[in-house]
C-alpha positions as CSV (number, residue, x, y, z in Angstrom):
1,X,29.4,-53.3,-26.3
2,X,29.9,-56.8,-25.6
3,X,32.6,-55.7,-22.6
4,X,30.0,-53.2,-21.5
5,X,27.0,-55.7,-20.5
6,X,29.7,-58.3,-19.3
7,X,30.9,-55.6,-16.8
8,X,27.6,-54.4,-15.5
9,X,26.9,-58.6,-15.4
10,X,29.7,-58.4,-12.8
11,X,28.6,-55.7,-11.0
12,X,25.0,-56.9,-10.8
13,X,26.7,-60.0,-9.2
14,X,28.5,-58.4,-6.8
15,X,25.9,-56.4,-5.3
16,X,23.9,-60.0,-5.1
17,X,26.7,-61.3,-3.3
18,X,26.7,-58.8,-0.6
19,X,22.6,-58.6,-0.3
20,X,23.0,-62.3,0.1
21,X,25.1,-62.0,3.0
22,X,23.2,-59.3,4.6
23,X,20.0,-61.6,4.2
24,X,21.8,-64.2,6.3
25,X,23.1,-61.8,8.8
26,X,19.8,-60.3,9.8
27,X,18.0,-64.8,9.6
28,X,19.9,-65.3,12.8
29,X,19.2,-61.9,14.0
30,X,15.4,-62.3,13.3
31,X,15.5,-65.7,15.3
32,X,17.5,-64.4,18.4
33,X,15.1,-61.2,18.3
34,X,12.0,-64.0,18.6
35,X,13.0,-66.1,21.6
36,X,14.0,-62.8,23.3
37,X,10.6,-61.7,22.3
38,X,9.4,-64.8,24.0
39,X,10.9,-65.3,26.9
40,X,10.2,-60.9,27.4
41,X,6.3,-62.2,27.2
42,X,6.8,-64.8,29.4
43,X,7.8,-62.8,32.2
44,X,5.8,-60.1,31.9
45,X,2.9,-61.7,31.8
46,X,3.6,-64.0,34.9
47,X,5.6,-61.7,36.8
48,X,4.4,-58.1,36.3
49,X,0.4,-58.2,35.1
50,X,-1.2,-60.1,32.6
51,X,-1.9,-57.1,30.3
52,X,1.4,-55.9,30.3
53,X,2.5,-59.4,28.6
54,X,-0.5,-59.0,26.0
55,X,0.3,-55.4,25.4
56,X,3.6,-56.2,24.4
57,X,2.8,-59.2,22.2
58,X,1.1,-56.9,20.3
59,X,3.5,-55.0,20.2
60,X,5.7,-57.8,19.5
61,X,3.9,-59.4,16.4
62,X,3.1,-55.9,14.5
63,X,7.2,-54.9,14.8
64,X,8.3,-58.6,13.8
65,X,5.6,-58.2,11.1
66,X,7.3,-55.1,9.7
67,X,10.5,-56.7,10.2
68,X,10.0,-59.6,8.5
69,X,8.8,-57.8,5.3
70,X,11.8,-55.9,5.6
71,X,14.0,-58.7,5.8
72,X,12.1,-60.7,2.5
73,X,12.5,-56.9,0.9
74,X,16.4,-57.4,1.0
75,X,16.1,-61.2,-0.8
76,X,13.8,-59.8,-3.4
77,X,16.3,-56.9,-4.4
78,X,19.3,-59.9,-4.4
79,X,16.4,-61.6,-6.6
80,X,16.2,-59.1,-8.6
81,X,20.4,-58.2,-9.1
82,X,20.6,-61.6,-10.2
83,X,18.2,-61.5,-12.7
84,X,19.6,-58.2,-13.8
85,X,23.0,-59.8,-13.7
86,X,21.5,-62.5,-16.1
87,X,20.0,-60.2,-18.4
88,X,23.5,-58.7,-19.0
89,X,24.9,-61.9,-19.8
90,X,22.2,-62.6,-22.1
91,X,22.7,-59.1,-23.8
92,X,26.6,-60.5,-24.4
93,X,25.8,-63.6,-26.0
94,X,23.3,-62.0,-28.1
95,X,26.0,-59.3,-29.2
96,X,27.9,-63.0,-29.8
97,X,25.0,-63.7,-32.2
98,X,23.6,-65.8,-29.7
99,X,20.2,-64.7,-28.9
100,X,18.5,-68.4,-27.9
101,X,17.3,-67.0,-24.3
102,X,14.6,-64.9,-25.7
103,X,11.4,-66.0,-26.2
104,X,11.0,-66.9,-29.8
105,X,7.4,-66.2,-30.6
106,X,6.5,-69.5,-32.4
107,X,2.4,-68.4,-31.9
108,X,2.6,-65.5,-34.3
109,X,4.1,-67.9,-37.2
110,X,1.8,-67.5,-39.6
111,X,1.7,-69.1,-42.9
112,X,-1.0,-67.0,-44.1
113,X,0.4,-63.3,-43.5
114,X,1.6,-61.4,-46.5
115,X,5.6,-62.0,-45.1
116,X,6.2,-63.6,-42.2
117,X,7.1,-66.4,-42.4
118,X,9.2,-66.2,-45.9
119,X,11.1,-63.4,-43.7
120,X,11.6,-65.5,-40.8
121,X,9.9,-63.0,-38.3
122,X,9.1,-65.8,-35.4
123,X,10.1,-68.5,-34.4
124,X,13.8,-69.8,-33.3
125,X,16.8,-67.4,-35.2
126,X,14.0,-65.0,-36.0
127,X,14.0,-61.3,-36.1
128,X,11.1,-61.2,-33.3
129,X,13.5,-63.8,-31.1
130,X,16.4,-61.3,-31.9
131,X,14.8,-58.1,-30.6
132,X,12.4,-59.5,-28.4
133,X,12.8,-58.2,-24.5
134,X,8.9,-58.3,-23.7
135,X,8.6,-60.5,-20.6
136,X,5.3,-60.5,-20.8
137,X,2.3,-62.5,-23.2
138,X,0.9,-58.7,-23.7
139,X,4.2,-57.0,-24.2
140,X,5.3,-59.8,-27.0
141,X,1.9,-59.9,-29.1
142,X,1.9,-56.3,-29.2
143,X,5.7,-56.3,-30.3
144,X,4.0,-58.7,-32.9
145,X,1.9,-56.8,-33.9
146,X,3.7,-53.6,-34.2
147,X,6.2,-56.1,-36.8
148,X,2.8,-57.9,-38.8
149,X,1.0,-54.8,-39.0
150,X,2.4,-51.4,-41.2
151,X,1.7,-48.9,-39.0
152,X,0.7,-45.2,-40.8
153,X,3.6,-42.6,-41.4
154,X,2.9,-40.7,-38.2
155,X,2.6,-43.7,-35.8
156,X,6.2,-44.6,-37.2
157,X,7.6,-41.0,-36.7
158,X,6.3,-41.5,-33.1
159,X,7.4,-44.6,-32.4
160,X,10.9,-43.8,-34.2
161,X,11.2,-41.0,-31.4
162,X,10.2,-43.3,-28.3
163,X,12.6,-45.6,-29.3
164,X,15.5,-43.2,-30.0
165,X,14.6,-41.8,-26.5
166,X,14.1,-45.4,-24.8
167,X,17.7,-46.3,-26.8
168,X,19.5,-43.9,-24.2
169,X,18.1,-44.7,-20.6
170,X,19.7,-48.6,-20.4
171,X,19.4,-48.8,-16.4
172,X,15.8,-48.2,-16.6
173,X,15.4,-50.7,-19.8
174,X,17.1,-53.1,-18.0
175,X,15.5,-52.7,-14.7
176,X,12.2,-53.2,-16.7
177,X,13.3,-56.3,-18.3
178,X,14.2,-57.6,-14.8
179,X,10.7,-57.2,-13.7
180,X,9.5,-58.8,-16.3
181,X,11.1,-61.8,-16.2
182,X,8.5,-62.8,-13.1
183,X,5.8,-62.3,-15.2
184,X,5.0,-66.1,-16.4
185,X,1.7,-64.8,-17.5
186,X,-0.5,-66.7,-20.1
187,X,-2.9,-65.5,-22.9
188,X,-5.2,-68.5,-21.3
189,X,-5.5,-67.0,-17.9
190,X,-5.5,-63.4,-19.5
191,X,-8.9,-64.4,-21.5
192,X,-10.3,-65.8,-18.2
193,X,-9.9,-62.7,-16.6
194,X,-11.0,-60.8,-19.4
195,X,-14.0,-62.7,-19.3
196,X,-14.9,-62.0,-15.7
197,X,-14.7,-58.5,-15.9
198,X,-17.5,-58.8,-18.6
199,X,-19.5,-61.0,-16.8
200,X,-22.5,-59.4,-14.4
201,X,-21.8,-59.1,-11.0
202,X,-24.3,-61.4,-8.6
203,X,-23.4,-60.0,-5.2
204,X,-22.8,-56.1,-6.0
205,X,-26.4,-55.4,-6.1
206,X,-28.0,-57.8,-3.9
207,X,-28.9,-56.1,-0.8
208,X,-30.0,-58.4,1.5
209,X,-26.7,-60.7,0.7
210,X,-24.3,-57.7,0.8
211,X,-26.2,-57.3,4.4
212,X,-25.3,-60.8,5.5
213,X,-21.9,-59.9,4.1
214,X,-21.7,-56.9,6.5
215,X,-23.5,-58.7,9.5
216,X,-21.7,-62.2,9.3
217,X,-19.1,-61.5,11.9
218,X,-21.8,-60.2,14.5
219,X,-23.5,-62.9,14.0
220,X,-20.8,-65.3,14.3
221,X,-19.8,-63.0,17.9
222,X,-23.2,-63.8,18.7
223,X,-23.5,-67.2,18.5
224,X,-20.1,-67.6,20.4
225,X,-20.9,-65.8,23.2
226,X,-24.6,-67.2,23.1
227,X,-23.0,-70.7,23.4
228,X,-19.9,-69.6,25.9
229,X,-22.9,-67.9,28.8
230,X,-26.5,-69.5,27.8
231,X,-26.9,-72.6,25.3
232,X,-25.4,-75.7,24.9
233,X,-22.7,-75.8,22.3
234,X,-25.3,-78.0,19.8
235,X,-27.9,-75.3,19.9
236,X,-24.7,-73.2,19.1
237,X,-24.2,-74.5,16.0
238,X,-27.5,-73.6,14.7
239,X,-26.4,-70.4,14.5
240,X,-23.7,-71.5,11.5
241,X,-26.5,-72.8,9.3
242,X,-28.1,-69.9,7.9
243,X,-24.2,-69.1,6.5
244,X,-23.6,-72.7,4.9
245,X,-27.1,-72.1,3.5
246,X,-25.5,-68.9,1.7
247,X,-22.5,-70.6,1.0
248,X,-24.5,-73.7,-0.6
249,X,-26.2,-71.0,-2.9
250,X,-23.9,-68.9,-4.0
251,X,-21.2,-71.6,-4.6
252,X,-21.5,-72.0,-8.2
253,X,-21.2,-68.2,-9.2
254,X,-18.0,-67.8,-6.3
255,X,-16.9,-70.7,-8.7
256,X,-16.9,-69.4,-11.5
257,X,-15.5,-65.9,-10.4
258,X,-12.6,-67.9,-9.1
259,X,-12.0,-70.1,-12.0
260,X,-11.8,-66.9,-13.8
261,X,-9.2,-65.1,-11.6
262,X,-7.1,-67.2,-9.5
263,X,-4.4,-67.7,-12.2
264,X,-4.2,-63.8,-12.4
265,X,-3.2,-63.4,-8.6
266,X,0.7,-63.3,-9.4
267,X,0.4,-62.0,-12.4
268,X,-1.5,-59.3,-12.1
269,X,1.0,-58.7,-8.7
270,X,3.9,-58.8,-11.4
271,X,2.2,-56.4,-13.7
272,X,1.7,-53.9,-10.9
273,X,5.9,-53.8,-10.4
274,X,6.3,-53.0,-14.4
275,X,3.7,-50.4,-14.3
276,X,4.9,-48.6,-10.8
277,X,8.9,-48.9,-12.7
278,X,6.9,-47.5,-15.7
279,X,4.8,-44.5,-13.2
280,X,8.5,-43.8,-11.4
281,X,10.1,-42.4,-14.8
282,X,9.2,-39.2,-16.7
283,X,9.6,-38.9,-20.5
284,X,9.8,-36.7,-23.3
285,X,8.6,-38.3,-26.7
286,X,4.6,-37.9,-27.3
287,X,4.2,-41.4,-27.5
288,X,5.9,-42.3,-24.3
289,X,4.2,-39.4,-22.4
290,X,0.6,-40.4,-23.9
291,X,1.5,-44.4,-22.5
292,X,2.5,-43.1,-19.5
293,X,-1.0,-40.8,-18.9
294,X,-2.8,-43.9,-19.0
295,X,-2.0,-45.1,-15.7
296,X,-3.7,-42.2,-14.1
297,X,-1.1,-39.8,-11.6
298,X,-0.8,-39.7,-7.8
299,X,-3.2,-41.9,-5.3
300,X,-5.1,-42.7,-8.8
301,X,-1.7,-44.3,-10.6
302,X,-2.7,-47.8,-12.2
303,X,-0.1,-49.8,-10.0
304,X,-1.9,-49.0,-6.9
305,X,-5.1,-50.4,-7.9
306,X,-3.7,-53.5,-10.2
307,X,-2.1,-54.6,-6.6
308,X,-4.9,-54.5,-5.1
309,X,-6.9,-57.2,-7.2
310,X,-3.8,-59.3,-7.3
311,X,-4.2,-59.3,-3.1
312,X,-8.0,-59.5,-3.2
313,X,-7.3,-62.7,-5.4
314,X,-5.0,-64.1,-2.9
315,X,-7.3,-63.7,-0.1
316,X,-10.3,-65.6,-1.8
317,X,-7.6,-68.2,-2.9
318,X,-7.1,-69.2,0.6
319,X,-10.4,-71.4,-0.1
320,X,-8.0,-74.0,-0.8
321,X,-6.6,-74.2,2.4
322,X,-8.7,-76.6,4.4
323,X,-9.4,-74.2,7.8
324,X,-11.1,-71.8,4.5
325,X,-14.2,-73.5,6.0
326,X,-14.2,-72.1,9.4
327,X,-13.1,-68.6,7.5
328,X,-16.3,-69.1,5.7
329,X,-18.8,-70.6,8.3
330,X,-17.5,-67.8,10.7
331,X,-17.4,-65.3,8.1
332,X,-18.8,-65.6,4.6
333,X,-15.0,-65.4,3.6
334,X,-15.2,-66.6,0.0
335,X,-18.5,-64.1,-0.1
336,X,-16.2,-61.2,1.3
337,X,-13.7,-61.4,-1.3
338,X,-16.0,-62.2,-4.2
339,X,-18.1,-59.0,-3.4
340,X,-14.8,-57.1,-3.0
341,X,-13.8,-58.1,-6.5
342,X,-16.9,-57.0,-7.8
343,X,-16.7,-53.8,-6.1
344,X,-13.2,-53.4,-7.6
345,X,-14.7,-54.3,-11.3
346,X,-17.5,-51.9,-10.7
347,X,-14.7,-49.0,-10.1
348,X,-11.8,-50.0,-12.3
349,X,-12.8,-52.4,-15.1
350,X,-13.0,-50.1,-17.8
351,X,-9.7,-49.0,-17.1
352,X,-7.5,-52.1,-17.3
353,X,-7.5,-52.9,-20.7
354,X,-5.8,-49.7,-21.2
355,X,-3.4,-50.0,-18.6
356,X,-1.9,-53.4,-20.2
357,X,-2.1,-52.3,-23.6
358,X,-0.1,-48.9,-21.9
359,X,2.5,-51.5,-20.3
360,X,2.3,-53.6,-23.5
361,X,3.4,-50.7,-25.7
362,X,6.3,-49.7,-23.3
363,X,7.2,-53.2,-23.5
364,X,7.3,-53.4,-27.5
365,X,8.8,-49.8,-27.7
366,X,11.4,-51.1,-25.2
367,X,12.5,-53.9,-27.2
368,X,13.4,-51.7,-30.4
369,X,15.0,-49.6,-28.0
370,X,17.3,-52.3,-27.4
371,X,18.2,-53.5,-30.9
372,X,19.1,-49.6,-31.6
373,X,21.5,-49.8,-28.2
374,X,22.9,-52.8,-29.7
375,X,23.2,-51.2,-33.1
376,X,23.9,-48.0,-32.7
377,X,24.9,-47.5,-36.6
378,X,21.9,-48.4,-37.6
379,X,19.2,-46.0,-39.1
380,X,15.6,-44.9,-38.8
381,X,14.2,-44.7,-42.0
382,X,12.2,-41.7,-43.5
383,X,8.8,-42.4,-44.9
384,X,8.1,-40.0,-47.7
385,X,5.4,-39.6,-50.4
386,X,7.9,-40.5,-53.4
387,X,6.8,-43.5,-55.2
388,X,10.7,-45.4,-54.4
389,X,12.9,-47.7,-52.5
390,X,15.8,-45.8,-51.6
391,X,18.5,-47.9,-49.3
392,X,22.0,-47.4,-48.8
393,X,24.3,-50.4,-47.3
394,X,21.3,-51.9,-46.3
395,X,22.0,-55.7,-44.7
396,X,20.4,-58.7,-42.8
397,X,20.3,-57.7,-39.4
398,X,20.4,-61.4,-38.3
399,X,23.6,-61.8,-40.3
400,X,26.4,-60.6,-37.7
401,X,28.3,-57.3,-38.6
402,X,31.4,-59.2,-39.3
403,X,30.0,-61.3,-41.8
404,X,27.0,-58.7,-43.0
405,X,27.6,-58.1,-46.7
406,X,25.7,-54.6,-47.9
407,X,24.2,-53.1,-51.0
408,X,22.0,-50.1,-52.5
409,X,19.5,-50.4,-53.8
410,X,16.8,-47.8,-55.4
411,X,13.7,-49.2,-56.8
412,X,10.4,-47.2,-57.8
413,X,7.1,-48.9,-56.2
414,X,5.0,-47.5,-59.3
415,X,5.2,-50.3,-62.1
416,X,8.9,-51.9,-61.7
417,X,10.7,-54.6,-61.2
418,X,14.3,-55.3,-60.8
419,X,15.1,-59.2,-62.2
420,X,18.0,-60.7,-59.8
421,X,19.8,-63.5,-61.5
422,X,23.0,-65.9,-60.4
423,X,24.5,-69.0,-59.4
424,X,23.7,-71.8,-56.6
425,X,24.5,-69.9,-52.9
426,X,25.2,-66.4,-54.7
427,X,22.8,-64.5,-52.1
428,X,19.8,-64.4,-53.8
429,X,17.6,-65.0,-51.5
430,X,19.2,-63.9,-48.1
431,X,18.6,-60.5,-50.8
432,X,15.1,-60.6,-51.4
433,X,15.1,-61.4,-47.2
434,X,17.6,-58.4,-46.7
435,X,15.0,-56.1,-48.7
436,X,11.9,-57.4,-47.1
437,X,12.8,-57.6,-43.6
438,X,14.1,-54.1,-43.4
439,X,10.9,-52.5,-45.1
440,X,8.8,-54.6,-42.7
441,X,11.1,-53.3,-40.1
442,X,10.4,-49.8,-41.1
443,X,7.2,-50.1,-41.2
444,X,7.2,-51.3,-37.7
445,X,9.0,-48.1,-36.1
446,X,11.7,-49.9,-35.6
447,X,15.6,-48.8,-37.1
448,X,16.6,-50.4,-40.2
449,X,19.9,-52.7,-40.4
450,X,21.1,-49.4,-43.4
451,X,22.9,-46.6,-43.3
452,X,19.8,-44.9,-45.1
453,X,16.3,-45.6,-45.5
454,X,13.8,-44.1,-47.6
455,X,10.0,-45.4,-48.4
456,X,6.7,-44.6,-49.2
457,X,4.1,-46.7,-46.2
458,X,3.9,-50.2,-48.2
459,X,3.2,-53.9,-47.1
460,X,5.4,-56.6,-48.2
461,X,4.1,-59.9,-50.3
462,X,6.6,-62.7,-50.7
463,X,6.4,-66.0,-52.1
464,X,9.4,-68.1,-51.5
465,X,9.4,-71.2,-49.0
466,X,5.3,-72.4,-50.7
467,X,5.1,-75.9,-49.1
468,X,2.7,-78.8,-49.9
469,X,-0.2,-79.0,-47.5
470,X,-1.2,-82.6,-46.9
471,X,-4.2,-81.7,-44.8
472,X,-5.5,-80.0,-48.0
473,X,-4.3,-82.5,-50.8
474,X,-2.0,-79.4,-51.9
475,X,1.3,-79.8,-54.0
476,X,4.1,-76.8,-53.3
477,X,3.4,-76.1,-57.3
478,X,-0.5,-75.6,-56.5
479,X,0.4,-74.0,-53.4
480,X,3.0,-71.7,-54.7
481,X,0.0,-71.1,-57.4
482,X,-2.1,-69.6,-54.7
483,X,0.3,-67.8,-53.3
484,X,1.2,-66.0,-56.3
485,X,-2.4,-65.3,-57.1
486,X,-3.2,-63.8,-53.7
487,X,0.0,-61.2,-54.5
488,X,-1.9,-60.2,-57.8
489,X,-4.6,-59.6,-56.5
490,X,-3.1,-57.5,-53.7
491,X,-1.2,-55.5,-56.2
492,X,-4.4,-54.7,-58.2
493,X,-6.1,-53.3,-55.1
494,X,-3.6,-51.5,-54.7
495,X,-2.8,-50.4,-58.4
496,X,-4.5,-47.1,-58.5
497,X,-2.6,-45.7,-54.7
498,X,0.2,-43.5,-54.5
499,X,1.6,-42.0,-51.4
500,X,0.7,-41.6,-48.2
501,X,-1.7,-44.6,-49.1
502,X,-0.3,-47.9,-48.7
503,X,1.2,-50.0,-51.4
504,X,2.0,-53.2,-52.3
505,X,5.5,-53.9,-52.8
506,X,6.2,-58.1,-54.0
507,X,9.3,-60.4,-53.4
508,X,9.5,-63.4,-55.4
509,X,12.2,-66.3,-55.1
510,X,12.1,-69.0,-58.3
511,X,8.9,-68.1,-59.6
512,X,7.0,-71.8,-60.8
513,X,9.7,-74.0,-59.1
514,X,7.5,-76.8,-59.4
515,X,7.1,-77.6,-62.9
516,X,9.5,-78.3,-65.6
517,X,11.7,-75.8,-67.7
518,X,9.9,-74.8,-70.7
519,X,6.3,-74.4,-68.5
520,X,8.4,-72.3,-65.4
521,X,10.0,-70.1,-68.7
522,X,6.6,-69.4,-70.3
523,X,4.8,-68.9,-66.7
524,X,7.1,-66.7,-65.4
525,X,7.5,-64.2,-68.5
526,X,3.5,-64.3,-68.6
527,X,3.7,-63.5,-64.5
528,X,6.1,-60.7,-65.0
529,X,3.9,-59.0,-67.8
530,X,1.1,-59.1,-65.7
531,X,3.0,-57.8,-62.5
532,X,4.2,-54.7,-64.7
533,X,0.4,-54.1,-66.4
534,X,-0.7,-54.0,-62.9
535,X,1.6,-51.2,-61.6
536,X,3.1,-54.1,-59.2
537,X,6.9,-53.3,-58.3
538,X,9.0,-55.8,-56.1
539,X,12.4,-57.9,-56.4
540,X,12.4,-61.3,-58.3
541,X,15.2,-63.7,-58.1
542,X,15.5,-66.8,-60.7
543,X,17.8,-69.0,-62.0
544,X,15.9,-68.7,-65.4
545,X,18.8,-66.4,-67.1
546,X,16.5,-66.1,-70.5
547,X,14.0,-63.9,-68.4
548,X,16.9,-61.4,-68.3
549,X,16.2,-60.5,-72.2
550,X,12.5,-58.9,-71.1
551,X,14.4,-56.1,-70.3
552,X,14.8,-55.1,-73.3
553,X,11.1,-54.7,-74.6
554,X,10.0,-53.9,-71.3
555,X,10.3,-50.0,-71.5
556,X,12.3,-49.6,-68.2
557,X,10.5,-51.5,-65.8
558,X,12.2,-54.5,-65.8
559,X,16.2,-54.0,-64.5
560,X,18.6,-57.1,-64.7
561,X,20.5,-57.4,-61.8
562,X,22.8,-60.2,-60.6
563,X,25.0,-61.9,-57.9
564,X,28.4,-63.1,-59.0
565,X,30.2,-66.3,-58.1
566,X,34.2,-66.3,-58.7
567,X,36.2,-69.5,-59.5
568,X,39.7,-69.6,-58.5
569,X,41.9,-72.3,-59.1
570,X,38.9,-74.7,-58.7
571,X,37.0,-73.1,-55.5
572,X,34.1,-71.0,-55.3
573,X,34.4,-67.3,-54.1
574,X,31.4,-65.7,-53.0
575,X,31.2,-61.6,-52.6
576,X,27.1,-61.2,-52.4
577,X,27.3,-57.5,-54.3
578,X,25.0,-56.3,-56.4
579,X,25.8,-55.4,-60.0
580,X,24.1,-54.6,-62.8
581,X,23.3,-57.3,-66.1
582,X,22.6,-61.0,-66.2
583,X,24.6,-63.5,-64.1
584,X,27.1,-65.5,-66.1
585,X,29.1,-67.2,-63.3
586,X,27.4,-71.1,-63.3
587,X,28.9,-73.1,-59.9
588,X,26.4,-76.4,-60.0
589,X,28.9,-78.8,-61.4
590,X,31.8,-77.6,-59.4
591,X,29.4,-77.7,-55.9
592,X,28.6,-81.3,-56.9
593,X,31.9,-82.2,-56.9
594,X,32.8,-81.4,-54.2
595,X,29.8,-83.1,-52.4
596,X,31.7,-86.2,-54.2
597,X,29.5,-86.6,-57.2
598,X,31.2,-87.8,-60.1
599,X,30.5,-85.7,-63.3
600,X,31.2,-87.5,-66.4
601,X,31.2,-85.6,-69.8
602,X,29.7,-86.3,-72.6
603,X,31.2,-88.7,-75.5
604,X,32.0,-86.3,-78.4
């Protein structure tokens, strides 16, 4: 895989390389092709007729026009090899485990969410940083939301499908992800703009100023040939006060229109080359074809018109260039281009929420696609109506396959829980992580890091990394108290579902860390009852090997399971498998020894 993108890398370069040269090739040809232009104008306009020379300066300007968008075509394609050159070395890396490039998605952290941050969804080395390709603010908080949010069993089936069929079409992925990497949208400029198109329109349905809007350059062509055959030029200049007057007027609302869209102009012209790369492809899954319906078909498709606001906002952006006021004395030009906007909100503003949350979803969709190209043993797990956990070889997908130590697993979601005891850095946790992160996973659409996964819909709980919270005068042991108690209640709203409803499923790392030995033993037996009366069924990992004898009494709902440590001729062998019973491998003393504490024994 990893010789794969590195070859297309090259490739990508190559054909760089030679748009580069061709670029060049055709600057110097563009210059020689002016001063022969020039010095062709010259002569026939002094030596043949006058109109001959401005005939072919028109001429002139509209085919160096044309050619000159030509030429910046070829250096935007070489633009965009190199950026699909980089994404292909980023793809290598990240098969390297090194996935830094990608946008991490520190916004979404959320320490209130029933998971996310005990299964490291965002942020740097996070799941969402490892199969993130959205190169847009839309495209990554809907990739966010399709991880933070269970989606029902046939939205997953559908997504599942889209991403299988995405999986397979890698030039058009990739070409998407180049285009994307323009995009340096922001969720600030987004909400501006989502505020002007719910904001009234001031020019649309004035009459009498869209008249002035209409009339303005007869009236300038008026006054200049009124002051070039009868009046003075200062009774001229009259004739430009009844447009400053408008100007003056309107000023505050043109204001505020611009304030609200001049930070869209490039990206809204980015967004338009995602969706026309999007319009040019045809699809088979449902879910694909119903995105893809959204942007309309033929002269109506949604890149035509999402172009054409991005240019209507660059024209009403040249107020900022200082001859803007002779544009807009001789012209209304900021009036022109604000009633154009509204004239484009009045035909199309209903319809471009839809289009980005179309392009947003492709985006999303797209990035699974790509972990399951990068992982092609990986499987799509099957949601069923069976009240159970089923995984085979199920791993930590951030773990690399090398390293990526598997286990089953089978657990019912109905009143059980399976008690996972062993030593210091026996794999406890990165357990509890592996088993959460690949039901959240599931539930997302996206494949599971297992060769098979079954589950009813559920939502994760977890309570493992409760920290103090100065701002509230919280300890970690009060905090880790409300944690716990917003998982019971969770569990008892959802005590009385079963399948297809949505259930709550609990992962709990050294329950009562925070007090001493005798209150964390009492606590957590007393939690664990109350987990089981409630129906709740989850994972819990402890230290606390005494909690292994509730197994016993508890009628089959509690399992002991553990995570063995080996010592060998004084080292520590670690082979994070599952097994059956309590741990009895203890490694504390030995790992403090070899930090270079001294352990004394006792005097007998």
């Amino acid at each position: 895989m990893k010789e794969q993108y590195l070859q297309r890398a090259e490739a990508f370069e190559s054909a760089a390389d030679v748009l580069k040269k061709k670029y060049n090739r055709y600057s110097l040809v563009r210059l020689l092709f002016f001063v022969a232009a020039a010095g062709t104008a010259i002569y026939l306009w002094a030596a043949v007729h006058a109109l001959a020379g401005a005939l072919f300066i028109l001429a002139f300007l509209y085919t160096f026009y044309r050619f000159i968008l030509w030429h910046q075509a070829i250096q935007e394609d070489e633009r965009h090899q190199r950026r699909l050159a980089q994404v292909n070395h980023w793809e290598a890396a990240c098969i390297d485990g090194d996935f830094s490039a990608f946008e991490a998605g520190e916004a979404f952290i959320d320490a209130h969410h029933p998971n996310s941050l005990d299964l490291d969804l965002f942020g740097p080395w996070s799941f969402f940083q490892y199969t993130n390709r959205a190169g847009t603010a839309l495209g990554r908080q809907q990739l966010a939301a399709y991880l933070l949010r269970p989606a029902a069993p046939a939205s997953i089936l559908e997504r599942q499908q889209a991403v299988a069929e995405l999986s397979k079409i890698l030039d058009w992925r990739q070409h998407f992800q180049a285009y994307g990497l323009d995009a340096d949208d922001s969720p600030q400029h987004l909400e501006l703009l989502k505020q002007w198109l719910s904001s009234p329109p001031f020019l649309l349905h004035n009459r009498w100023m869209v008249l002035a809007i209409h009339l303005s350059p007869l009236w300038t062509l008026a006054a200049l040939a009124l002051w070039a055959y009868f009046l003075p030029w200062y009774w001229a200049i009259l004739f430009f006060l009844p447009p400053a007057w408008l100007l003056k007027r309107t000023k505050e609302q043109v204001d505020k229109a611009h304030l609200q869209t001049a930070a869209a102009e490039q990206t809204l012209a980015h967004y338009a080359k995602l969706i026309r790369h999007i319009e040019g492809q045809a699809f088979q899954s449902p879910l694909l074809q119903q995105l893809h319906a959204a942007f309309g078909q033929g002269a109506m498709r949604a890149s035509r018109p999402i172009a054409r606001l991005s240019y209507i906002i660059s024209q009403l952006n040249t107020r900022y260039n200082f001859f803007a006021i002779f544009l807009n004395l001789g012209g209304l030009w900021d009036l022109q281009w604000a009633y154009r906007l509204e004239q484009w909100k009045e035909k199309m503003a209903s319809r471009l929420p839809a289009w980005f949350e179309a392009m947003a979803g492709f985006e999303a969709l797209s990035s699974f696609a790509n972990l399951y190209h990068n992982n092609p043993d990986w499987a799509f797990p099957t949601l069923h109506d069976e009240p159970a956990v089923v995984a085979r070889e199920v791993g930590h997908p951030l773990i690399a396959r090398e390293k990526r130590v598997c286990n089953d697993i089978s657990i019912p979601t109905d009143g059980h829980i399976k008690l996972i005891t062993g030593s210091n850095m026996a794999g406890k946790s990165t357990f509890l992580r592996t088993v959460g992160l690949n039901l959240a996973m599931a539930m997302s659409g996206a494949p599971a890091c297992a060769r098979q996964l079954a589950l009813p819909p559920l939502m994760v709980y977890t309570s493992m990394r409760t920290q103090d919270a100065l701002h509230e005068s919280t300890s970690s042991f009060y905090a880790e108290l409300k944690r716990l108690k917003f998982i019971i209640e969770a569990i008892e709203a959802a005590a009385g579902k079963r399948p297809p409803e949505l259930q709550a499923f609990f992962l709990l790392d050294e329950i009562l860390k925070g007090t001493n030995s005798t209150d964390r033993h009492t606590g957590s037996k007393a939690l664990i009852r109350q987990l089981i009366r409630s129906r709740g069924s989850g994972l819990i990992a402890t230290h606390d090997l005494e909690l292994g004898q509730l197994e016993a009494t508890a009628g089959g709902a509690i399992e002991n399971l553990c995570i063995e440590v080996e010592i060998q001729d004084g080292k520590l062998y670690f082979d994070y498998k599952l097994k059956k019973g309590v741990s009895r491998s203890f490694n504390a003393t030995l790992l403090m020894q070899q930090m270079g504490i001294k352990i004394e024994e006792a005097a007998t």
